[in-house]
N, C-alpha and C positions, 0 to 999 in steps of 0.2 A: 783691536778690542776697544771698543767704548766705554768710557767711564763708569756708566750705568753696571753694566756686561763685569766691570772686575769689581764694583760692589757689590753685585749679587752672588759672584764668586767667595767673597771675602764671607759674607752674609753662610754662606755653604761652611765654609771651613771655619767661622770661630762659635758660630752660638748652637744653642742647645739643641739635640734633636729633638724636641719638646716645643723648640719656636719657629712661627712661622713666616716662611722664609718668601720674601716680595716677589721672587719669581714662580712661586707655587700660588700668587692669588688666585680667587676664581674670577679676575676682570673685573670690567665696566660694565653699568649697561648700555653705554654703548662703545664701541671698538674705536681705539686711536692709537695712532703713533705712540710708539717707544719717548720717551725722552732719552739724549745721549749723554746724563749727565746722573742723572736721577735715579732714584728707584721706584718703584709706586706708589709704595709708600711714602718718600721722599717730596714726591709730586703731590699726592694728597694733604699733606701738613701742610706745604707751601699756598695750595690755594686756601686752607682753612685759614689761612694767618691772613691773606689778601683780599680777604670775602668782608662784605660791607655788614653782615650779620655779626660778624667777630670784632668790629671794631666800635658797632653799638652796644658792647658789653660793658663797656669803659662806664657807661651811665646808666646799668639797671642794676639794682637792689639787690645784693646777695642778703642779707637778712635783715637790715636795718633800715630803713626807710628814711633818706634826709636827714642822717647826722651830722651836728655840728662838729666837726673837725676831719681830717683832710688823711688820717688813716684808720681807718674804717673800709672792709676790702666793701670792693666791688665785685659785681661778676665777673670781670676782665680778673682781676689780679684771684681772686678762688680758680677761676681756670688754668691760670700760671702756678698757684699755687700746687693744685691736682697735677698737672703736668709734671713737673719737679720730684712729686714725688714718686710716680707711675713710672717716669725715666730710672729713677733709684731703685726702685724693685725689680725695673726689667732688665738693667743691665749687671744686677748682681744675682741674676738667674739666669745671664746670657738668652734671655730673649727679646724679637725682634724694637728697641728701641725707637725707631722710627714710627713702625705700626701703633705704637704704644703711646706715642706723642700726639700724633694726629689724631686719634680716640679722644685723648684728654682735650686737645683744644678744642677739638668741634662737640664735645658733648653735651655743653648748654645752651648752642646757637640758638633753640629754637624757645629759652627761655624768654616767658613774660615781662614785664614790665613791676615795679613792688612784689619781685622774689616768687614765692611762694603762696602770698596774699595774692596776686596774681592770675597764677595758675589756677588759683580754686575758684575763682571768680567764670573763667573761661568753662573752667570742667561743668559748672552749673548753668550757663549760657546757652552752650553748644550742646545741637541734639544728641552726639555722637558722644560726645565726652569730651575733653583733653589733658593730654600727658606732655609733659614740655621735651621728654626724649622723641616723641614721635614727631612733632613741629620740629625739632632738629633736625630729624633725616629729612623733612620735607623741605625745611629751608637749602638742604645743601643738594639734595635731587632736583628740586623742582622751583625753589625762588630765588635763589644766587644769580647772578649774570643775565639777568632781563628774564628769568622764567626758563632758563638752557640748565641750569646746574650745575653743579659744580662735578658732577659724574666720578663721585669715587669709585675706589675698589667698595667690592663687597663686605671684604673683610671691617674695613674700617666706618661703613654703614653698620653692618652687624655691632660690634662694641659700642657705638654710641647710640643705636638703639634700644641694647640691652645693658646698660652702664647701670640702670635701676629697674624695677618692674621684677616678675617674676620667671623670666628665661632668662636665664644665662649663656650668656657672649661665646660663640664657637672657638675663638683661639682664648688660650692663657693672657696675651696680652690683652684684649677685650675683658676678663676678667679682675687684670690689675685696676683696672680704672674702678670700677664697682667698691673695690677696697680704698684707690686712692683718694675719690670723692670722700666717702664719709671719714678719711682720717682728715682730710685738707677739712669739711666745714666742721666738725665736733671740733676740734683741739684749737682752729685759728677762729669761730664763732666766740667759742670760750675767751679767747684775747679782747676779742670786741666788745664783751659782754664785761669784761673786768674794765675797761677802758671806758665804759661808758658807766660806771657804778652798779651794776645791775647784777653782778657776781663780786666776790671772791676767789682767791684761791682756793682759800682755806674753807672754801660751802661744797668745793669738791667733794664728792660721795668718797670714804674712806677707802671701802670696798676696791675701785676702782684707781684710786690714788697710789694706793699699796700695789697693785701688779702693775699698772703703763705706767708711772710713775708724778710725780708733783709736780710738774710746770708744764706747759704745752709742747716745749721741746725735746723732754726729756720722754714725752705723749708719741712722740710723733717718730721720733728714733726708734725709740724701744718696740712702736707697732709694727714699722718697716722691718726691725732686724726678727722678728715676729715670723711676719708671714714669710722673710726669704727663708728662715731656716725649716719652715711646716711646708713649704711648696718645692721643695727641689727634685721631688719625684716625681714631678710633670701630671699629676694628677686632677691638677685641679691649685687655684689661687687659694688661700686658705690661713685663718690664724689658727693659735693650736686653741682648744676647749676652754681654758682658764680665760687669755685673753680675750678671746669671740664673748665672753660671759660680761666682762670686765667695758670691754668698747659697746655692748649692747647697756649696760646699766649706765656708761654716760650720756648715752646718747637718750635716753628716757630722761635721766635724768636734767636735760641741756631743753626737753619737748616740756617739760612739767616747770623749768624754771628761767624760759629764757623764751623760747619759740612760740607760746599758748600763752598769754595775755600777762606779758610782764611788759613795763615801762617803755622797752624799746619797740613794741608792736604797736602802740599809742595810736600809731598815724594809719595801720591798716586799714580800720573800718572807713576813714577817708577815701585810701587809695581802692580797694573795693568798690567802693559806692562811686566814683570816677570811671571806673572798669568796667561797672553793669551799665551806666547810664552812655557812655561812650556807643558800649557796645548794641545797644537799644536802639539810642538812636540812629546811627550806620546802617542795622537793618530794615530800617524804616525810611532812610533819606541817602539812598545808597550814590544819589549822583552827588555827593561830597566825599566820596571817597576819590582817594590820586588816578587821576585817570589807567594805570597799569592793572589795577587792582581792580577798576569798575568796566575794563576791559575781560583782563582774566575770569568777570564773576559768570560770564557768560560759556564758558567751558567749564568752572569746575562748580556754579551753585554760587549764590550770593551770600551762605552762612561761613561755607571756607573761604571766600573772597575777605570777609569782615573779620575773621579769627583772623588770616594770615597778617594782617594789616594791624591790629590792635596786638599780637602777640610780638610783634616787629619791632613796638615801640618800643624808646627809652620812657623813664622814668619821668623826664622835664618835658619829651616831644608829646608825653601823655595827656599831662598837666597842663599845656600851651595850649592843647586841641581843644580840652575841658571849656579852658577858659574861654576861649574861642567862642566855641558854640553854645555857651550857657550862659557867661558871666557880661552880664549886660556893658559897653562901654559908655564914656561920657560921649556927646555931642554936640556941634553948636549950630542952631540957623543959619 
């Protein structure tokens, strides 16, 4: 018996029948070898953590744009973060932890460049539109590994497809992540947001303060032990009424005094106006793009060739190119 083989056994006999189990995926799109170690699940995290998508997260903008000082998350560490907590919920509802992991980490691969200013940048650019969950599944289908992919299961596409938007993830654990996300950015945004003078504790809505409770961690417990105790009839991922009321009024409240034009958003309309004019002129002067991409534009269209490449960037490789092609340098005779 293969390693894999007494995982999936073990996977049989300790978790929920409500979690779904790596030998019951519906596959790949394309067929391969077993691994005799792994489970597919197992395999799918591992290449999420090896993929060159996941370790330029380390330098784009979870909410703050070029803050002074050196703890301030990034999108690397909100994914670690979300992860941490999706693990905590799925394994105190005995389900599939693995599956639940790999969701979390690949779910903002296909994030922008400046967060969220970013993404709205692109959505306005592009004919089609863009959603930074859909450029995820694209990066780990179709741009990982020279344009091969990273060929997940289905399962684990599904979840980080639908981690936001308005379908909801086919397993429970796909689900966890949609909860994990917005407890990880609300409650550690809010840290950021006091750290960089721009909140309070004490500006915390009462409302909201009184049921998750007075500090971020006291936020972030009390959510988890939340939803484990409102989901263990396998019906669905879920807070009870009070809390879902309470995590909705911070979260408004966090869009009205932190995300929509407070102090730390300062640099947005910068990083925007870098984003349009990037992205303008790439589709006008398309043989400066890296030869892969002005290769690829030829099977998929020269507007997804210029999105996949400018939503690719880090925050500085952004700024570098800007400068590059705009900012005139000095010269000598």
């Amino acid at each position: 018996m293969s390693i894999r083989t007494y995982l999936e056994e073990l996977e049989e006999k300790t978790l929920s029948p409500f979690a779904q189990l790596s030998k019951n995926s519906r596959g790949r799109m394309r067929a391969e070898e077993k691994c005799d170690v792994r489970t597919d699940f197992q395999r799918d995290r591992d290449r999420i953590i090896y993929s060159k998508a996941f370790r330029r997260l380390k330098h784009k903008t979870q909410v703050f744009i070029s803050p002074e000082g050196d703890h301030y998350r990034t999108r690397l560490t909100h994914t670690l973060e979300v992860s941490q907590i999706a693990r905590t919920i799925a394994r105190s509802l005995k389900l599939n932890e693995d599956l639940t992991e790999a969701i979390a980490l690949g779910h903002d691969l296909g994030h922008t460049p400046f967060g969220h200013a970013g993404e709205r940048v692109l959505d306005r650019m592009v004919s089609t539109g863009f959603r930074h969950n859909d450029q995820s599944v694209r990066v780990v289908s179709f741009l990982e590994k020279d344009r091969r992919g990273l060929n997940l299961t289905w399962e684990v596409l599904d979840g980080i497809q639908c981690h936001t938007g308005p379908r909801m993830p086919a397993t429970l654990e796909g689900q966890i992540i949609r909860y994990a996300d917005k407890i990880a950015y609300i409650n550690h945004d809010i840290e950021d947001a006091i750290r960089g003078g721009i909140l309070k504790e004490e500006d915390i809505p009462e409302e909201a303060a009184a049921v998750l409770g007075r500090n971020p961690s006291q936020r972030i417990n009390n959510m988890i032990i939340n939803i484990i105790e409102n989901s263990r009839d396998g019906k669905g991922i879920r807070m009870s009424p009070e809390f879902q009321e309470a995590a909705d009024l911070l979260r408004n409240f966090m869009f009205d005094r932190v995300y929509i034009g407070s102090a730390a958003k300062k640099e947005e309309t910068k990083a925007e106006l870098m984003l349009r004019e990037l992205f303008a002129w790439l589709m006008n002067h398309p043989d400066h793009l890296p030869a892969d991409f002005r290769d690829n534009s030829e099977k998929v269209g020269l507007e997804q060739s210029v999105t996949d490449y400018v939503a690719g960037m880090t925050d500085r490789y952004a700024v570098r190119k800007f400068k590059e092609i705009f900012v005139p340098v000095s010269w000598l005779e």
